[in-house]
PATI-516624 format. One line per field, with one value per residue (C-alpha): z, x, y; residue in one letter. Coordinates in steps of 0.5 Angstrom, whole numbers, plus 500, padded with zeros to 3 digits. Layout:
BEGIN
Z <- [Z / ...]
X <- [X / ...]
Y <- [Y / ...]
aa <- [A / ...]
END
This chain:
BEGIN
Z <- [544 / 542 / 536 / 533 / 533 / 527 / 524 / 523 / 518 / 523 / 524 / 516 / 514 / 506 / 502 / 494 / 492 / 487 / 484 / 483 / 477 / 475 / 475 / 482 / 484 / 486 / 485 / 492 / 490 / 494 / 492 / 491 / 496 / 490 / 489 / 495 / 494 / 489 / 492 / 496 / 491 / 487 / 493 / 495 / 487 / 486 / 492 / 489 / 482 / 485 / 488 / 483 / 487 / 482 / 474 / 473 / 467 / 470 / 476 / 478 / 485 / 486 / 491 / 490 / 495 / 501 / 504 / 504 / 508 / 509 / 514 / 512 / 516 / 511 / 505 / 499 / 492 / 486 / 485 / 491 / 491 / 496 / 500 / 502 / 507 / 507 / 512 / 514 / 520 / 519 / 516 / 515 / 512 / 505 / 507 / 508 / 512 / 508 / 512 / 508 / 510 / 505 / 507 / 503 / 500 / 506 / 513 / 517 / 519 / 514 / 510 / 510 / 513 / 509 / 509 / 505 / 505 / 500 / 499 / 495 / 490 / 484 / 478 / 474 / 479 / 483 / 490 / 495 / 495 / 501 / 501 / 496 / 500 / 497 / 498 / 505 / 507 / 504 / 506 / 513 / 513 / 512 / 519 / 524]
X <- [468 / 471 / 473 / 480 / 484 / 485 / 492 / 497 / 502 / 508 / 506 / 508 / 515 / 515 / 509 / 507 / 502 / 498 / 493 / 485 / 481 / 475 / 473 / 475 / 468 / 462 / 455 / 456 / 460 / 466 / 472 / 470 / 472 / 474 / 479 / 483 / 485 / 488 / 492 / 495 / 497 / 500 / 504 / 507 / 509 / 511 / 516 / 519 / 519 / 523 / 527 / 530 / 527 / 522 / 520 / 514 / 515 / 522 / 522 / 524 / 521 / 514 / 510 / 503 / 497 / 494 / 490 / 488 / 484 / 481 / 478 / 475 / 475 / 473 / 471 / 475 / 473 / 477 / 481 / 484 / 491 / 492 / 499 / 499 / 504 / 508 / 511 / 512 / 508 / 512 / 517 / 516 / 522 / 517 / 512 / 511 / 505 / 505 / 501 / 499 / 495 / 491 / 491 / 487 / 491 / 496 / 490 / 495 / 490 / 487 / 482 / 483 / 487 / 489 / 494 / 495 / 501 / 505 / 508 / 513 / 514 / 518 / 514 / 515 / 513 / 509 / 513 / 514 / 521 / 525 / 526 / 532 / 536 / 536 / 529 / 528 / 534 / 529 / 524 / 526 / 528 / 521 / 518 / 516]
Y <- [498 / 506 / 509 / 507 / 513 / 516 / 515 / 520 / 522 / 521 / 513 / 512 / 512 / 513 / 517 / 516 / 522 / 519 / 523 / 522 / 521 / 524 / 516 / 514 / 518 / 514 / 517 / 519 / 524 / 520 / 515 / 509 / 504 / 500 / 506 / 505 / 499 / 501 / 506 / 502 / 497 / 503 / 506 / 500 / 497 / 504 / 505 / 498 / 500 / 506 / 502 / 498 / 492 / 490 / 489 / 487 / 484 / 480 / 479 / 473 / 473 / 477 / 478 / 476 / 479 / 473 / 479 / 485 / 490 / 497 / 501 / 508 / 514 / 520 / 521 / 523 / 526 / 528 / 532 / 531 / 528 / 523 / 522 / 514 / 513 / 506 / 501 / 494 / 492 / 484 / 482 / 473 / 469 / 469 / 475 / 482 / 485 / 493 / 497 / 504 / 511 / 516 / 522 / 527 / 534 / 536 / 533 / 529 / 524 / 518 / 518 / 510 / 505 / 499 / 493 / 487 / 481 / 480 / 473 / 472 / 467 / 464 / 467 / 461 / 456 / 461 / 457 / 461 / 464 / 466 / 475 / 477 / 481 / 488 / 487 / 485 / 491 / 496 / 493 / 493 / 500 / 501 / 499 / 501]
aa <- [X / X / X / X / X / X / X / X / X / X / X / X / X / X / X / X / X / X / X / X / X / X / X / X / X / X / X / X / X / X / X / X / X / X / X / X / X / X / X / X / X / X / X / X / X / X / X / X / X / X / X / X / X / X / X / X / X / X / X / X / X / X / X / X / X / X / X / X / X / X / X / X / X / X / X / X / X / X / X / X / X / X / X / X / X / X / X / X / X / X / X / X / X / X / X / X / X / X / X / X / X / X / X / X / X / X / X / X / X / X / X / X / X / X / X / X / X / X / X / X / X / X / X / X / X / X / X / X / X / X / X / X / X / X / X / X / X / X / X / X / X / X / X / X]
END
């Protein structure tokens, strides 16, 4: 079986830059595989707080995770800034496959790939919930 290709940043279509802490540093002297999830939940959460397509606090159709993953092809270490770029690599009736590249500094491949679902559900019966239709046009312009 061969290596996966390293991706690059012309397969994403939008970037966040997200800035590492001092804390996101392992005993290795790396980020932590912890803190990568966390990067690709922030870029993604943040381009649709940018947008105008959530408000975490009253939202009343949110996007709860039903898988995520990550696959690591360097390290990164604080103070690194990491670029993550974002695209829709599937697009449900209900669910939202976000796929989001880390790229250290100004490298044009990953240092990690990840990806998780979002289905989207009412908040107050957490029910699933067809997109809304400013969400699923934004999200659309985000495929690849």
């Amino acid at each position: 079986m061969g290596e996966r290709q390293r991706g690059r940043r012309g397969d994403y279509v939008q970037f966040v830059p997200l800035t590492t802490r001092w804390a996101d540093n392992d005993v290795y002297g790396h980020i932590n595989n912890v803190a990568y999830y966390a990067f690709i939940d922030t870029a993604v959460n943040q381009l649709l707080i940018g947008q105008g397509l959530l408000d975490v606090t009253g939202s009343p159709v949110i996007g709860v995770a039903a898988e995520s993953g990550c696959r690591y092809h360097a390290s990164a270490a604080y103070p690194d800034v990491i670029h993550a770029g974002v695209r829709v690599g599937r697009l449900g009736s209900s669910s939202i496959r976000y796929e989001v590249g880390l790229f250290r500094n100004d490298e044009d491949e990953a240092v990690a790939e990840g990806h998780f679902i979002h289905v989207m559900v009412a908040r107050d019966t957490m029910r699933p919930q067809p997109l809304p239709g400013a969400l699923r046009q934004f999200l659309e312009s985000l495929m690849r």
